[in-house]
C-alpha positions in Angstrom: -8.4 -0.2 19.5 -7.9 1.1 15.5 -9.9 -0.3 13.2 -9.3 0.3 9.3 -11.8 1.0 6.8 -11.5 -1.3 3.9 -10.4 1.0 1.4 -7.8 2.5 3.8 -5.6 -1.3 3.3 -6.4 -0.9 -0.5 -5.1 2.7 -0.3 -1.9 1.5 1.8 -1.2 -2.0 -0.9 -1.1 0.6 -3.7 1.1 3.1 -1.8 3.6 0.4 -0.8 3.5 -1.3 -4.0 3.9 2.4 -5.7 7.4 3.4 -3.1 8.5 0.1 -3.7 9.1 0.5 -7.5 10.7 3.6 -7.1 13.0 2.7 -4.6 13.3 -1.6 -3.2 12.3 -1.4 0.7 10.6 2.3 0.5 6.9 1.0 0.4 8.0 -1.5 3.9 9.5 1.9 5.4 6.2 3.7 4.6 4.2 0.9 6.7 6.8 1.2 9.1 5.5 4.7 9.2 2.2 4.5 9.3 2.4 1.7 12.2 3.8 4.5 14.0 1.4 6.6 13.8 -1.6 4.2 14.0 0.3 3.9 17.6 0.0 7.4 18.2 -3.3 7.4 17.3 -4.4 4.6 19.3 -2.3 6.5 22.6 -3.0 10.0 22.3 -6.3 10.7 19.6 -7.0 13.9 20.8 -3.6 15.2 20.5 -4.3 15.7 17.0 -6.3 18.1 15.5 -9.8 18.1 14.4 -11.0 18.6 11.1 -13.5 21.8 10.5 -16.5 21.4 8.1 -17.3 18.3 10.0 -21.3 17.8 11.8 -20.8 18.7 15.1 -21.8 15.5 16.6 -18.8 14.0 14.7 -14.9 14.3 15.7 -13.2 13.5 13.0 -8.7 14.2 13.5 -6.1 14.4 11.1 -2.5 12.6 11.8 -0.1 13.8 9.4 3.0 11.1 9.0 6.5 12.5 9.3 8.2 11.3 6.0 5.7 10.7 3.4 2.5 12.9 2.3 -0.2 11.4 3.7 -2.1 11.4 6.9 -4.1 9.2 8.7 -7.7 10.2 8.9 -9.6 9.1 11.7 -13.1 9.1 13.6 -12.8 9.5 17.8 -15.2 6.7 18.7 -16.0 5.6 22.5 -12.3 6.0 24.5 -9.6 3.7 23.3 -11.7 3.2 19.7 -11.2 5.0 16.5 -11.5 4.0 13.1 -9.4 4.9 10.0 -11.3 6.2 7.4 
């Protein structure tokens, strides 16, 4: 299970709202995106990488998406459980 922090959905209305002035229908292929990769995420967490300069006793990964610059940032919690952050 994925949970998102708050500010992660305020971070994602302004991206989508941002793509979608530039181009009509950019912003909906950016959550299309990031659906994706929430799905990877939530199959495979620790085939991402971890993040260094993180406390040991934290596992903290980085999921880049494919077609826009931004990742998804995430902490490993208990198997099948991450957050967004």
């Amino acid at each position: 299970m994925i949970r998102l922090a708050p500010e992660v959905l305020e971070e994602m209305d302004e991206a989508i709202a941002w793509y979608n002035k530039r181009r009509p229908g950019l912003g909906n292929e950016l959550l299309t995106e990031v659906d994706r990769a929430l799905g990877q995420v939530e199959r495979r967490p620790r085939s991402f990488p971890c993040l260094r300069d993180v406390p040991e006793d934290l596992t903290v990964r980085r999921a880049p998406l494919d077609r826009f610059p931004f990742a998804l940032v995430f902490l490993e919690l208990q198997e099948g459980h991450a957050r967004v952050i």
